[in-house]
PQR file of N, CA, C, O and H, with PARSE charges and radii, in Angstrom:
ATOM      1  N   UNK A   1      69.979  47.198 -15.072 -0.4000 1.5000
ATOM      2  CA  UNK A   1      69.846  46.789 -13.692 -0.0000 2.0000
ATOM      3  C   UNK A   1      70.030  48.011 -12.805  0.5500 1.7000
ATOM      4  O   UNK A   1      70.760  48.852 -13.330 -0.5500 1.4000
ATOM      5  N   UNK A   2      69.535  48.360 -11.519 -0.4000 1.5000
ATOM      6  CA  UNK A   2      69.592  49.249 -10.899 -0.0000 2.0000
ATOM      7  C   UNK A   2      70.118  49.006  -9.740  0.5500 1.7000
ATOM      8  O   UNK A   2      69.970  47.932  -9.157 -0.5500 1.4000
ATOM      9  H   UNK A   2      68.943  47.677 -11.092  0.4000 1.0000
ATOM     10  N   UNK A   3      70.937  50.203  -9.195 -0.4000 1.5000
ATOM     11  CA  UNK A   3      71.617  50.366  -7.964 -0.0000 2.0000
ATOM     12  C   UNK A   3      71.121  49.033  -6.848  0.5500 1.7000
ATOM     13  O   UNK A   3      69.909  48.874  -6.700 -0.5500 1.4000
ATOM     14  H   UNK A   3      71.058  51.075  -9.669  0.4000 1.0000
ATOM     15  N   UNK A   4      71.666  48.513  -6.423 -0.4000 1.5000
ATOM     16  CA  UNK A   4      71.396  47.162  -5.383 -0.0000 2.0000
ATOM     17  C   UNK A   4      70.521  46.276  -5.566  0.5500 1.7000
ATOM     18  O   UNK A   4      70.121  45.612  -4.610 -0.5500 1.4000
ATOM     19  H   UNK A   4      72.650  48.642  -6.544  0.4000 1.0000
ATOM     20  N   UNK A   5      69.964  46.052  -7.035 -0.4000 1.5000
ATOM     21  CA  UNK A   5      68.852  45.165  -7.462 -0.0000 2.0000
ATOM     22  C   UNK A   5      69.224  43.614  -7.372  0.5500 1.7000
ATOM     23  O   UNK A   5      68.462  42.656  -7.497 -0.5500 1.4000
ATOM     24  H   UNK A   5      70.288  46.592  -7.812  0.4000 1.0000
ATOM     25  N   UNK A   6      70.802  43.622  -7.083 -0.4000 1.5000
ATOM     26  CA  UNK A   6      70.692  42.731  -7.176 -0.0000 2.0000
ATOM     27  C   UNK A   6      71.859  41.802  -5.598  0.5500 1.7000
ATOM     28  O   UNK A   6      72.561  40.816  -5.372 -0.5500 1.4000
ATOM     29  H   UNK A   6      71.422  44.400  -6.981  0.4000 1.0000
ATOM     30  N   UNK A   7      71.182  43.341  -4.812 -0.4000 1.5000
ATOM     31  CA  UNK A   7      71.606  42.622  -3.532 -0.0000 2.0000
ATOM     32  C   UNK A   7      70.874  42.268  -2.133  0.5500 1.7000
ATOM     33  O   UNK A   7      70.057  42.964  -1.530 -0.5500 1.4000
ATOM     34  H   UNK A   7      70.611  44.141  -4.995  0.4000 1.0000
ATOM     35  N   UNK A   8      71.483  40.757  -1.711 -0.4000 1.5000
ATOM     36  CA  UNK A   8      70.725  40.067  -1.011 -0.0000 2.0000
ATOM     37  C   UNK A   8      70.480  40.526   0.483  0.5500 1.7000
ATOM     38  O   UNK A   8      71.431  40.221   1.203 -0.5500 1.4000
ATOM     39  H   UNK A   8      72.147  40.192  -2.201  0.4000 1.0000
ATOM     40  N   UNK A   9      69.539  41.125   1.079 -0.4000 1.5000
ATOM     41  CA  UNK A   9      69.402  41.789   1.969 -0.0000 2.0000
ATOM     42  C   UNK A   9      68.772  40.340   3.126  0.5500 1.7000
ATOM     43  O   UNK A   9      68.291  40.494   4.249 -0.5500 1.4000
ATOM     44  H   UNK A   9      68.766  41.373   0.494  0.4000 1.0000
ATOM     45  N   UNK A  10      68.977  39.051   2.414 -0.4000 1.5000
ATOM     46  CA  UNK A  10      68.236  37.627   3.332 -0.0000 2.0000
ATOM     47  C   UNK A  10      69.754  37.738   4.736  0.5500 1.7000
ATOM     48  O   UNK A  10      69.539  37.287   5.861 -0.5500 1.4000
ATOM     49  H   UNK A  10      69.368  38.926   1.502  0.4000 1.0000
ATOM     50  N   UNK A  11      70.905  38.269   4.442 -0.4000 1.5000
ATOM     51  CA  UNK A  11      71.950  37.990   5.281 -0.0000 2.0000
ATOM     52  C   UNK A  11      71.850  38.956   6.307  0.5500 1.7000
ATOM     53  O   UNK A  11      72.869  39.100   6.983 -0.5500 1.4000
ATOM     54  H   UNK A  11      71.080  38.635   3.528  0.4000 1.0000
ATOM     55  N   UNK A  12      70.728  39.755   6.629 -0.4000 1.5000
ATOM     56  CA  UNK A  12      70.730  40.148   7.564 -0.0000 2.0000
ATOM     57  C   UNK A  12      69.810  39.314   9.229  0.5500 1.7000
ATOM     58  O   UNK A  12      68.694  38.847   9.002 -0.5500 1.4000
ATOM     59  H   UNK A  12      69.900  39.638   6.080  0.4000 1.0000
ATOM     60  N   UNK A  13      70.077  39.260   9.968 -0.4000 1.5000
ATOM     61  CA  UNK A  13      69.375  38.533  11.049 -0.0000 2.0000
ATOM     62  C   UNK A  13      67.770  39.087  11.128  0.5500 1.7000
ATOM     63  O   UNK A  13      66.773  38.367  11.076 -0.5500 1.4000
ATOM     64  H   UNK A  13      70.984  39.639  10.152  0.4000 1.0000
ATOM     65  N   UNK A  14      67.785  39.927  11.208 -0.4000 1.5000
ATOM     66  CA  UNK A  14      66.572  40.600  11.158 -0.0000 2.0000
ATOM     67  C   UNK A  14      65.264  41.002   9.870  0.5500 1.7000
ATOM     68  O   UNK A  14      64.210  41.619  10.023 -0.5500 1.4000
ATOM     69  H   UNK A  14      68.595  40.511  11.250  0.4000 1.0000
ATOM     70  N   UNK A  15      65.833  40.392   8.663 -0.4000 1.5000
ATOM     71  CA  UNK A  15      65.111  40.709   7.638 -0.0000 2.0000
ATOM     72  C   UNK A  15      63.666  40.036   7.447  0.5500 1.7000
ATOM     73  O   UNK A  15      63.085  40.172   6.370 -0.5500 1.4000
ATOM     74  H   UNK A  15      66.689  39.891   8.539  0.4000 1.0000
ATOM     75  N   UNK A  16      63.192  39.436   8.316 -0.4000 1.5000
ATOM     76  CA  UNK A  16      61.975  39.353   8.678 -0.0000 2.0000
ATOM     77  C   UNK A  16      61.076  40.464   9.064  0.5500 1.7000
ATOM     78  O   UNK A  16      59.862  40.476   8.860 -0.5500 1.4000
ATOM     79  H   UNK A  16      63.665  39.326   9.191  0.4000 1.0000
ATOM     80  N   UNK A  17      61.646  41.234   9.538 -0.4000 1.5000
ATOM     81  CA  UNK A  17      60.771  42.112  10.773 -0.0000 2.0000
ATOM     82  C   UNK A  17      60.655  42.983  10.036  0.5500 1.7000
ATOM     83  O   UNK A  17      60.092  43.983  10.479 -0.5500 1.4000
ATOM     84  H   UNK A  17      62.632  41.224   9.704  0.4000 1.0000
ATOM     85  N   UNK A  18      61.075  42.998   8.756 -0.4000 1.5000
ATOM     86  CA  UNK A  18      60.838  44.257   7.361 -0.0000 2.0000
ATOM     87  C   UNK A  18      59.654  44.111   6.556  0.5500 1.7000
ATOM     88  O   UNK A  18      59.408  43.448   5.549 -0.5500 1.4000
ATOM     89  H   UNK A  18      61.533  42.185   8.396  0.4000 1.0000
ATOM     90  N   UNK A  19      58.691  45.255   7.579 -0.4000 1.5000
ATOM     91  CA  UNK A  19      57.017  45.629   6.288 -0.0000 2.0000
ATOM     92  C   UNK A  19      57.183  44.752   4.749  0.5500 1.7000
ATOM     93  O   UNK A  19      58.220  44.964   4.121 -0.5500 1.4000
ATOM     94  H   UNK A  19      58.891  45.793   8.398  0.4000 1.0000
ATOM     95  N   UNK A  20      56.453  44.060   4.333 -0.4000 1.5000
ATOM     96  CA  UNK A  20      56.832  43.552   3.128 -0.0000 2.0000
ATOM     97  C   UNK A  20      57.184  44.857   1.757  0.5500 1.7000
ATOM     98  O   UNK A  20      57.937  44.831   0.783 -0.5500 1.4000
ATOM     99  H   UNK A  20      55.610  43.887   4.844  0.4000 1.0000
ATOM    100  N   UNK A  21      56.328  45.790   2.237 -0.4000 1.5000
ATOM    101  CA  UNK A  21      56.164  47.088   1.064 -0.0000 2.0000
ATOM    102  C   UNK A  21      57.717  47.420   1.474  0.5500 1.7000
ATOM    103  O   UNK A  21      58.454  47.046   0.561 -0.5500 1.4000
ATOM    104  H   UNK A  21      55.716  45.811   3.028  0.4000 1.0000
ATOM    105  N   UNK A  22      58.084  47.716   2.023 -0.4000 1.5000
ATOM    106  CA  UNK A  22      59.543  48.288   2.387 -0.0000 2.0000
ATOM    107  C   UNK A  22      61.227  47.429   1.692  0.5500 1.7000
ATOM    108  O   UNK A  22      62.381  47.855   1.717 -0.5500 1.4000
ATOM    109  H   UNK A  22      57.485  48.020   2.764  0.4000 1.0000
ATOM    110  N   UNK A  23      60.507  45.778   0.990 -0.4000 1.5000
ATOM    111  CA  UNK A  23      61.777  45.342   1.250 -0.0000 2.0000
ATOM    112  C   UNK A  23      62.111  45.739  -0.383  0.5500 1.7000
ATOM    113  O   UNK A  23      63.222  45.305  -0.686 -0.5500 1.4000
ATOM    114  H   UNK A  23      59.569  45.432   0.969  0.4000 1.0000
ATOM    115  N   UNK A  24      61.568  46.311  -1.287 -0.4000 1.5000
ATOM    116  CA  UNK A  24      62.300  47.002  -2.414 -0.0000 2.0000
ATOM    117  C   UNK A  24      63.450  47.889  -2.002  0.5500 1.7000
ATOM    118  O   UNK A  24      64.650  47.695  -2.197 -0.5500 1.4000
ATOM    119  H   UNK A  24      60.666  46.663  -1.040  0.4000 1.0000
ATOM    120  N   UNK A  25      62.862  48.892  -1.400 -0.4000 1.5000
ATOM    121  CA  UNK A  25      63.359  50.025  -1.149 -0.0000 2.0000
ATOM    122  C   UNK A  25      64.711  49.748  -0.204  0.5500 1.7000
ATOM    123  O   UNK A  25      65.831  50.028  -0.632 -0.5500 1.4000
ATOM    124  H   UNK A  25      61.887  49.050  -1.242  0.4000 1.0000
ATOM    125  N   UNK A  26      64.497  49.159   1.152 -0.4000 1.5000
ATOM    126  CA  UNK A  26      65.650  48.736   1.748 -0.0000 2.0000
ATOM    127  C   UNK A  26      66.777  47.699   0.870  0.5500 1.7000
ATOM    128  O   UNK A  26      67.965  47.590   1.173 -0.5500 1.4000
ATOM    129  H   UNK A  26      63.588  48.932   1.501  0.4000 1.0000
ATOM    130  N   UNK A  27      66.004  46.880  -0.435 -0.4000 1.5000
ATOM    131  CA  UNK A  27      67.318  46.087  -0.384 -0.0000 2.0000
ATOM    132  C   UNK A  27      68.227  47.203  -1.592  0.5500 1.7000
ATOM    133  O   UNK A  27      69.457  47.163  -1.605 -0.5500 1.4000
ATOM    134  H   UNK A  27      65.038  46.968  -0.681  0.4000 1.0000
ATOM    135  N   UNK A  28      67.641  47.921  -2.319 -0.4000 1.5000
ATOM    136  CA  UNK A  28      67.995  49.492  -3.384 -0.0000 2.0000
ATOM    137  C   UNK A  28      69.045  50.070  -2.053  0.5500 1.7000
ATOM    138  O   UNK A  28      70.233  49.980  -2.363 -0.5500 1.4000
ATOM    139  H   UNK A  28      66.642  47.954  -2.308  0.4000 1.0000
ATOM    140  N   UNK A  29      68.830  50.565  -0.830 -0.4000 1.5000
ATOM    141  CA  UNK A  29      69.325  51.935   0.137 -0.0000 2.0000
ATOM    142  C   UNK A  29      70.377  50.600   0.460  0.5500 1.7000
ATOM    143  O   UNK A  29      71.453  51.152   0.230 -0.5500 1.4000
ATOM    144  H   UNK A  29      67.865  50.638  -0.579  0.4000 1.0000
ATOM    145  N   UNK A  30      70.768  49.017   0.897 -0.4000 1.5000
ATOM    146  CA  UNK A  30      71.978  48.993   1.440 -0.0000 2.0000
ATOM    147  C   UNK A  30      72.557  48.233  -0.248  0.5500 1.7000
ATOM    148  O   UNK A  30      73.697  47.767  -0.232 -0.5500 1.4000
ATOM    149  H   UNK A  30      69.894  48.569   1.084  0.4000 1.0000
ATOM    150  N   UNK A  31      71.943  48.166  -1.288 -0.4000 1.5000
ATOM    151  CA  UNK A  31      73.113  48.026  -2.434 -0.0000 2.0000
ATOM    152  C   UNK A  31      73.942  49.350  -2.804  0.5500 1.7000
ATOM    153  O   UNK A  31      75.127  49.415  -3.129 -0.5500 1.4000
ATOM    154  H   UNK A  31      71.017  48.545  -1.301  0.4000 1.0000
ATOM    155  N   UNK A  32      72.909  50.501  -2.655 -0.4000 1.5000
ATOM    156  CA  UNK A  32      73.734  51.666  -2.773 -0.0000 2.0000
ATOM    157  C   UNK A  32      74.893  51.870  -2.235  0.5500 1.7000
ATOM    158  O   UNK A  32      75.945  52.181  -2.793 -0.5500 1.4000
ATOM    159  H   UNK A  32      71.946  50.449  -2.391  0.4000 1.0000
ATOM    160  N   UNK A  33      74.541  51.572  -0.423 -0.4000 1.5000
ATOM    161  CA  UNK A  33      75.518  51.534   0.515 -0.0000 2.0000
ATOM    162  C   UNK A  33      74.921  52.453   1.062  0.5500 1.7000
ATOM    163  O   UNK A  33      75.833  52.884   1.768 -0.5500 1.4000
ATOM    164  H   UNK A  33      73.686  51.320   0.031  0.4000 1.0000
ATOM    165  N   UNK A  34      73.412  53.570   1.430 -0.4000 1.5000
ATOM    166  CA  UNK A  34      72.994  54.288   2.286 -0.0000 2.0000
ATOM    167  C   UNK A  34      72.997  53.454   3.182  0.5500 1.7000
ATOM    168  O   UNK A  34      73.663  53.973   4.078 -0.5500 1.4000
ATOM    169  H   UNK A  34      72.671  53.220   0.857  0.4000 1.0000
ATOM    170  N   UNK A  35      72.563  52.169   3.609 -0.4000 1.5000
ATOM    171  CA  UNK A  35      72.324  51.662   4.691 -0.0000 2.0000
ATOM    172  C   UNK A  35      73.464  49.956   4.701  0.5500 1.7000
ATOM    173  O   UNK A  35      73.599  49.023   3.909 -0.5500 1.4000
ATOM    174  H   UNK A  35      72.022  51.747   2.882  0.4000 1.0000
ATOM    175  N   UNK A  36      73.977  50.261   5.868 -0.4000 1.5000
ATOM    176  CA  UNK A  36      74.892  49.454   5.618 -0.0000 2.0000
ATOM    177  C   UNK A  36      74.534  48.385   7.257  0.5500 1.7000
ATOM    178  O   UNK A  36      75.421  47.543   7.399 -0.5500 1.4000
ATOM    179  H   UNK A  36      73.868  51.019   6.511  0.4000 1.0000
ATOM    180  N   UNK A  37      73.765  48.350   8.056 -0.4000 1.5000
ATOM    181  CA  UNK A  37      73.435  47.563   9.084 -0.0000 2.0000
ATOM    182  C   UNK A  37      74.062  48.492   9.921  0.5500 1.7000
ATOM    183  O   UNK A  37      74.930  49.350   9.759 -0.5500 1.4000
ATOM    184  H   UNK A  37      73.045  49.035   7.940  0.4000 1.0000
ATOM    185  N   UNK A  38      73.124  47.930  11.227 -0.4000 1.5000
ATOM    186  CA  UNK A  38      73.911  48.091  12.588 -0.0000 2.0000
ATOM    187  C   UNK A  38      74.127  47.206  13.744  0.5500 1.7000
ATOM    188  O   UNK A  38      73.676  46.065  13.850 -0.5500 1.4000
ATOM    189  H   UNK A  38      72.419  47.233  11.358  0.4000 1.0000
ATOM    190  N   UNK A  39      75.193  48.121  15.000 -0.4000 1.5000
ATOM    191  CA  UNK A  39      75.583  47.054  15.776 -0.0000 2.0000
ATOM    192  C   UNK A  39      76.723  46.419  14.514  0.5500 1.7000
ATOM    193  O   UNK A  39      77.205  47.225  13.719 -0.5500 1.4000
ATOM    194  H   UNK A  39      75.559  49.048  14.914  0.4000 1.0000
ATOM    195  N   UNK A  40      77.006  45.248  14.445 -0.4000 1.5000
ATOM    196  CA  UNK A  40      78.142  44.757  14.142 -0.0000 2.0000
ATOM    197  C   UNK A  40      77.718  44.392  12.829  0.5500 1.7000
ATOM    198  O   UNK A  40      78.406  43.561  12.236 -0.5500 1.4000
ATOM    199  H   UNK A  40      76.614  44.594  15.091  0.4000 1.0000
ATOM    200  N   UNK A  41      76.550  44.938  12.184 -0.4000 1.5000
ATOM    201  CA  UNK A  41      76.152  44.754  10.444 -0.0000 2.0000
ATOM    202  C   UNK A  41      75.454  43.689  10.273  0.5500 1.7000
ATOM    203  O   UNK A  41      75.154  43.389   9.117 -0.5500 1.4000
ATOM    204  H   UNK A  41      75.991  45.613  12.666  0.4000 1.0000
ATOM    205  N   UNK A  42      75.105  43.013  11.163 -0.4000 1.5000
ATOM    206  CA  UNK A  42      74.534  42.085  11.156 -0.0000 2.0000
ATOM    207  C   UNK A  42      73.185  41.745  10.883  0.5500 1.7000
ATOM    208  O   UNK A  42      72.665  40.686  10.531 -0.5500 1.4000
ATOM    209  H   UNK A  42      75.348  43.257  12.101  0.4000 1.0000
ATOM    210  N   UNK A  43      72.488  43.488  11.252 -0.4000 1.5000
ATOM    211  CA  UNK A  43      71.013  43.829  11.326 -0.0000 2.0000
ATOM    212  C   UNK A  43      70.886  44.652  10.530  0.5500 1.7000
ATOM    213  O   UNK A  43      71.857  45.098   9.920 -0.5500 1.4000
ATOM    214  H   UNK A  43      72.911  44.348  11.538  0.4000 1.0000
ATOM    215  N   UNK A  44      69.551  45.102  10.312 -0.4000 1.5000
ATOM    216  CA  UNK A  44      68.954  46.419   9.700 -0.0000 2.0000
ATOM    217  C   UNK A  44      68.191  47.096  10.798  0.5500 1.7000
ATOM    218  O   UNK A  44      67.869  48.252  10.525 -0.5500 1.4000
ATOM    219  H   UNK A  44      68.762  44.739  10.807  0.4000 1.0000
ATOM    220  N   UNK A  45      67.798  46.618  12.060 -0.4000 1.5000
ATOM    221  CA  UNK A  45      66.806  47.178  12.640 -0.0000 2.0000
ATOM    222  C   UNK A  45      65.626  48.183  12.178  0.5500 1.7000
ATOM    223  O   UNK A  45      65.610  49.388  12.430 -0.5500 1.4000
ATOM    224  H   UNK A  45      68.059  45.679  12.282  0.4000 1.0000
ATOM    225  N   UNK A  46      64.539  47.395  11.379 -0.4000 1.5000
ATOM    226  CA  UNK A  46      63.779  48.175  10.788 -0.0000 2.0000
ATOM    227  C   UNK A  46      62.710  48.947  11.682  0.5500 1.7000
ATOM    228  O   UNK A  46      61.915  49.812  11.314 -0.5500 1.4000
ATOM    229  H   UNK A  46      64.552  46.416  11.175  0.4000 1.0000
ATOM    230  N   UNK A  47      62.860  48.520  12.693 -0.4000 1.5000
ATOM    231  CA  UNK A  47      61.411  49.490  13.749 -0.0000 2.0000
ATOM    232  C   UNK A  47      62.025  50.076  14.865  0.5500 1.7000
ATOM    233  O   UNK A  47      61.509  50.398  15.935 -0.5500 1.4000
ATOM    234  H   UNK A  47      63.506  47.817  12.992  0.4000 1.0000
ATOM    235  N   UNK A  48      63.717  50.221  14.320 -0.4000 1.5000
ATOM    236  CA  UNK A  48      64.378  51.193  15.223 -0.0000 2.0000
ATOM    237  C   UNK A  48      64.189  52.660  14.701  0.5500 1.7000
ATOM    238  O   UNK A  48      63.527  52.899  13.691 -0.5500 1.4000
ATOM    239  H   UNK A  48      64.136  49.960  13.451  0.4000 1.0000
ATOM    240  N   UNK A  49      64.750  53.538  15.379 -0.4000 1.5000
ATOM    241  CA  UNK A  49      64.590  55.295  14.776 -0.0000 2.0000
ATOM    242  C   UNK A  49      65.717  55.586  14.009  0.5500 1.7000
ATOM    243  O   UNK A  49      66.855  55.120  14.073 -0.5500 1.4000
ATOM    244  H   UNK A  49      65.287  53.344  16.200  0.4000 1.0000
ATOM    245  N   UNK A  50      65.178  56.520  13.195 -0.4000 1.5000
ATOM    246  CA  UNK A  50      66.594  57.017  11.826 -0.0000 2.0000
ATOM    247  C   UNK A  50      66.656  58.318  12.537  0.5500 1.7000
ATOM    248  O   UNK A  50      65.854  58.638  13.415 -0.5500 1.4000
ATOM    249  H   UNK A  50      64.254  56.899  13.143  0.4000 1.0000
ATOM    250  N   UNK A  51      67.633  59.050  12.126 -0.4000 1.5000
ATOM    251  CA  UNK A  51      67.902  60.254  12.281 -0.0000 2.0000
ATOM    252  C   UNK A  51      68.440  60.725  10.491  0.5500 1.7000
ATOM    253  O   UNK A  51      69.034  59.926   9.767 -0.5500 1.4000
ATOM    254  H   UNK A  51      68.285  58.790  11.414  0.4000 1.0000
ATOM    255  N   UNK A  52      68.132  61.909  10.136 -0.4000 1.5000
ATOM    256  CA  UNK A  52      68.549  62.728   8.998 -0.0000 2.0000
ATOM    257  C   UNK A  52      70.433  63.204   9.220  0.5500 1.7000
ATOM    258  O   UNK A  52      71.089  63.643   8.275 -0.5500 1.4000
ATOM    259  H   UNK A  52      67.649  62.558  10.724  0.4000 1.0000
ATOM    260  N   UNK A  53      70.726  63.100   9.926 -0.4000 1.5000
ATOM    261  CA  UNK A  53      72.404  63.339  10.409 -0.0000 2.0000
ATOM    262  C   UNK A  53      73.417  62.390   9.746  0.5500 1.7000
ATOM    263  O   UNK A  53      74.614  62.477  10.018 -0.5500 1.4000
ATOM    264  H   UNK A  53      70.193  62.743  10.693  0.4000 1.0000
TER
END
């Protein structure tokens, strides 16, 4: 099994608004724990801006 394969990224409010090609990869980056939501974790805001920092 691999890093966050087997975590549920449906508990975010926003996991609709996630490109379908993208929702591998995002639900892998917050099982890791790269991406852990924002605002109060509640979201992912996927068509907000990332920064490399």
């Amino acid at each position: 099994m691999s890093i966050g394969e087997d975590t549920n990224i449906l508990s975010y409010t926003d996991v609709a608004d996630l490109s379908e090609y993208a929702i591998p990869a995002m639900q892998w980056a917050v099982g890791a724990g790269i991406i852990n939501g924002t605002g109060d974790g509640s979201t992912l805001t996927p068509q907000g801006q990332a920064t490399r920092a």
